[in-house]
GULO-126568 format. One record per residue (C-alpha): x, y, z; residue in three letters; residue number from 0. Coordinates in steps of 0.02 Angstrom, whole numbers, plus 50000, padded with zeros to 5 digits. Layout:
N
> X; Y; Z; residuo; num
> X; Y; Z; ala; NUM
...
END
This chain:
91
> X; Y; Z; residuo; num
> 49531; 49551; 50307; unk; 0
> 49699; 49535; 50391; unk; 1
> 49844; 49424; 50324; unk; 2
> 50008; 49436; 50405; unk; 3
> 50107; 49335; 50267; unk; 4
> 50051; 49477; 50132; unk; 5
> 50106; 49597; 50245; unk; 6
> 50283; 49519; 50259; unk; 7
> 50306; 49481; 50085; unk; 8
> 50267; 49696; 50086; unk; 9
> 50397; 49744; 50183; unk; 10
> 50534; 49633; 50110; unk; 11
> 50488; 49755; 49934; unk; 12
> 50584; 49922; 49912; unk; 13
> 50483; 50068; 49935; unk; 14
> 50360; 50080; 49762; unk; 15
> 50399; 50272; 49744; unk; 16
> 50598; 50311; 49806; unk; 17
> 50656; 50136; 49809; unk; 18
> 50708; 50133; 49982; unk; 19
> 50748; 49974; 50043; unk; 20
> 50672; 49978; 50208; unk; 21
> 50490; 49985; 50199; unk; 22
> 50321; 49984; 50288; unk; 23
> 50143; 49915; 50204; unk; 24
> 50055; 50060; 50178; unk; 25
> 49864; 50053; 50169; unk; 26
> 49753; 50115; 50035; unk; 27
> 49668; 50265; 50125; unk; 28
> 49523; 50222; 50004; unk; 29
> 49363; 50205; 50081; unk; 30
> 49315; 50077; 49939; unk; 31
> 49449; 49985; 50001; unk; 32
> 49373; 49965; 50152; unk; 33
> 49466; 50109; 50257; unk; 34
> 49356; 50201; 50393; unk; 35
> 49367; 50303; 50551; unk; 36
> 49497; 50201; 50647; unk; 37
> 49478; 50069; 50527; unk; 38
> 49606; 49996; 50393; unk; 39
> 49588; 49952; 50223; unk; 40
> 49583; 49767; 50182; unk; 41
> 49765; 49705; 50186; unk; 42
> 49734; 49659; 50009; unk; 43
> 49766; 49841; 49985; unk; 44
> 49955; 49867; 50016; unk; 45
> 50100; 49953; 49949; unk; 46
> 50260; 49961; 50004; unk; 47
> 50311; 50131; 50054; unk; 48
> 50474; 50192; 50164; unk; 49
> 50421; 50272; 50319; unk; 50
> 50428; 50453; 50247; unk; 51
> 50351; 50416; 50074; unk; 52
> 50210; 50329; 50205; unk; 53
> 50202; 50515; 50306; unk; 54
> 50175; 50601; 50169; unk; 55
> 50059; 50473; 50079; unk; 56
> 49924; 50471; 50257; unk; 57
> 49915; 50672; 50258; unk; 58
> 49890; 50688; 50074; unk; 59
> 50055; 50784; 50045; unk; 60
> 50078; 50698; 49879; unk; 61
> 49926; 50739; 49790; unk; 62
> 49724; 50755; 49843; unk; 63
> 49631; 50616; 49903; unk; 64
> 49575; 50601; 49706; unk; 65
> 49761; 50609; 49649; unk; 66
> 49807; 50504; 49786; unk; 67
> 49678; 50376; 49758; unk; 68
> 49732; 50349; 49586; unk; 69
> 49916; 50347; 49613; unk; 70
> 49894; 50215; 49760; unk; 71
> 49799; 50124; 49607; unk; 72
> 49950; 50108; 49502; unk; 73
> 50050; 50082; 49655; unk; 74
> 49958; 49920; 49689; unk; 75
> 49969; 49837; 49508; unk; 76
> 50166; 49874; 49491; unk; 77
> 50179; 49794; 49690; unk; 78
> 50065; 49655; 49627; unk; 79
> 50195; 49644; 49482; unk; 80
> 50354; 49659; 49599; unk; 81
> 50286; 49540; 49688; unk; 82
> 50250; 49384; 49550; unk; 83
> 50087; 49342; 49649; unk; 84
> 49885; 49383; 49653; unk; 85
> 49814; 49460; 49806; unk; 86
> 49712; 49270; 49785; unk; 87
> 49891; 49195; 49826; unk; 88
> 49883; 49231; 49989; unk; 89
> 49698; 49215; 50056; unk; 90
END
């Protein structure tokens, strides 16, 4: 699912691991979140991330897809936090 007003509320957040103001939504590169060959994740699944936190994020630089998985996990309930709002909010 798509929602444009989730992903602007996103990228007005500072980036959830260097705190960079200017940031991008990231997707979950979870395939239980919906993320396939050429295909996004649900935009129910977004972080905010600055563009090189996001680089390094998509090629699995921080961690491996299991370490990554569960870090973009924690990522989501402190952005859910930061952000005062449900995913519910906004659909």
């Amino acid at each position: 699912m798509r929602n444009p007003k989730r992903l602007a509320a996103i990228r007005k957040l500072p980036c959830i691991r260097c705190g960079n103001p200017h940031s991008q939504a990231a997707h979950s590169n979870s395939s239980g979140h919906g993320k396939g060959r050429g295909i996004k994740a649900d935009d129910a699944y977004t972080v905010p991330l600055c563009v090189g936190c996001h680089q390094r994020f998509d090629r699995f630089e921080l961690g491996t897809r299991t370490e990554s998985e569960a870090m973009f996990e924690k990522w989501l309930v402190k952005t859910e936090l930061m952000m005062g709002k449900r995913d519910e909010e906004y659909f």
